[in-house]
N, C-alpha and C positions, 0 to 999 in steps of 0.2 A: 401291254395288255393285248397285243396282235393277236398272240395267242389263243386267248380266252376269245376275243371277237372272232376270230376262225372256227373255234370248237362252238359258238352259237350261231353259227352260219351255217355249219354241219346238221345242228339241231334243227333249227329251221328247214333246213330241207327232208327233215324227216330222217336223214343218214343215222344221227344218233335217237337216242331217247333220252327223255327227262333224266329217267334213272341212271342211265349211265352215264351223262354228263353231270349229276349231281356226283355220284363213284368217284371218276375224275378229279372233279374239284376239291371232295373231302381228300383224297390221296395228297394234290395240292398242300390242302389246308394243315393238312396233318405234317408237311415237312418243312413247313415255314414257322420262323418266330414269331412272325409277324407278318401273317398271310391280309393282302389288299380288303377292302371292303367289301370290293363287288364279291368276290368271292366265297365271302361268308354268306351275303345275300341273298346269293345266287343256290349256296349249300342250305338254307332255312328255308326261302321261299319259292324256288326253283326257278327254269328261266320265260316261263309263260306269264308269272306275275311280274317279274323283275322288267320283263321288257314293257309291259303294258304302263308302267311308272313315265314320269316327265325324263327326258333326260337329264334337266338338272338333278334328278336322284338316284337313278341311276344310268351314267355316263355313256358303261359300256355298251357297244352295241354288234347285232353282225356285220362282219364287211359286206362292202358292197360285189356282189359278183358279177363278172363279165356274163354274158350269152355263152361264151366257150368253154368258161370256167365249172358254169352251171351244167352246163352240156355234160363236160368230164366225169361230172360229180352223179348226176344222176345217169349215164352209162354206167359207170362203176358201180350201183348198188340192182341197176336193172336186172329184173328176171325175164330173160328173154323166152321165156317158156310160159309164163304166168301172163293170160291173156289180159288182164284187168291192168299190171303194170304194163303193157305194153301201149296199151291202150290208154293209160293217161301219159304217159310217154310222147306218144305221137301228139295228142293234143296238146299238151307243152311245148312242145318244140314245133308243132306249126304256128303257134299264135306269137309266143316269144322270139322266132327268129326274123319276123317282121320290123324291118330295117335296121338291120344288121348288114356286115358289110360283106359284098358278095365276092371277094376277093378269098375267104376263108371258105375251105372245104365242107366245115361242118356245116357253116349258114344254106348253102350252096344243097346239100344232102336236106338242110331241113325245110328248103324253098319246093325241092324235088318231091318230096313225103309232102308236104302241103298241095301239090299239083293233081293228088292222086281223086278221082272224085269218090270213090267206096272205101270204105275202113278195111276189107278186106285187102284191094290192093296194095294201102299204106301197108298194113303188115308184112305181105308180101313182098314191098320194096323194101323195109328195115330188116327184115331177114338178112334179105341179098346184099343189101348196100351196108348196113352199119359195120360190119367186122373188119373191113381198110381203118374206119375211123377209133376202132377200139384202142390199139396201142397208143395213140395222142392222147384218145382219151381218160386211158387209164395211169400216162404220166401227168398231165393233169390232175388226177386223183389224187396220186400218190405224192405230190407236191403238197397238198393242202392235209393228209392223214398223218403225213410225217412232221407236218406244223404242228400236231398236236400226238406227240409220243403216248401211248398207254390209255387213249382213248379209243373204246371197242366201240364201232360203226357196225351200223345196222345193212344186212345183205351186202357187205363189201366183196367184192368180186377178189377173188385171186389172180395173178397174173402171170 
């Protein structure tokens, strides 16, 4: 079920949508004899109710992500053009990479972006700085999209 727990990790961060994670699963469900439970569940009730249940009802849950993992994941769908995604971008990654570890470049870029005191210069800085970090971050991506084959992510960047 790593799977399924990856492609609701995805969902949760906004990457997919309800609808196309329900697609996915019915595809699932449609080439199984005997497709799991969650998966039916998840195809009738979708995954905002499924997750809002105990987990002794339903089990499945999203993994847990790194700081870096996260990072990867929302570079890869960011619209570096689109002021309003950048913009919750920055505020993500300034509050989130607080105590992380400063040995990694990306925490290190998002200590620097937190340093900045105007919204203006943070953008300024993400401009000039983030694109060294794209290609980690986009194998990163691409390690967690390819976990879940035939599942269409929402603003996934090309590489």
């Amino acid at each position: 079920m790593e799977t399924l727990s990856i492609a609701l990790s995805l969902w949760k961060l906004g990457l997919v949508s309800s609808e196309e994670l329900i697609a996915w699963i019915d595809a699932h469900i449609g080439v199984s004899d005997n497709p799991d439970e969650a998966l039916v569940q998840l195809s009738l009730d979708g995954p905002d109710t499924c997750l809002k249940r105990p987990i002794y009802e339903f089990p499945v849950r999203p993994i847990e992500l790194t700081f870096t993992e996260e990072f990867g994941l929302r570079v890869s769908a960011l619209n570096i053009q689109s002021e309003f995604e950048v913009n919750n971008f920055i505020k993500w990654a300034t509050v989130k990479c607080m105590g992380e570890n400063l040995d990694d470049p990306i925490v290190i870029f998002c200590y620097k972006l937190e340093d900045f005191c105007t919204l203006e210069a943070q953008v300024a800085f993400l401009h000039n700085e983030l694109p060294p970090l794209i290609p980690r971050s986009m194998s990163i991506a691409h390690f967690f999209y390819a976990s879940v084959p035939g599942l269409k992510t929402q603003n996934e960047r090309t590489a």
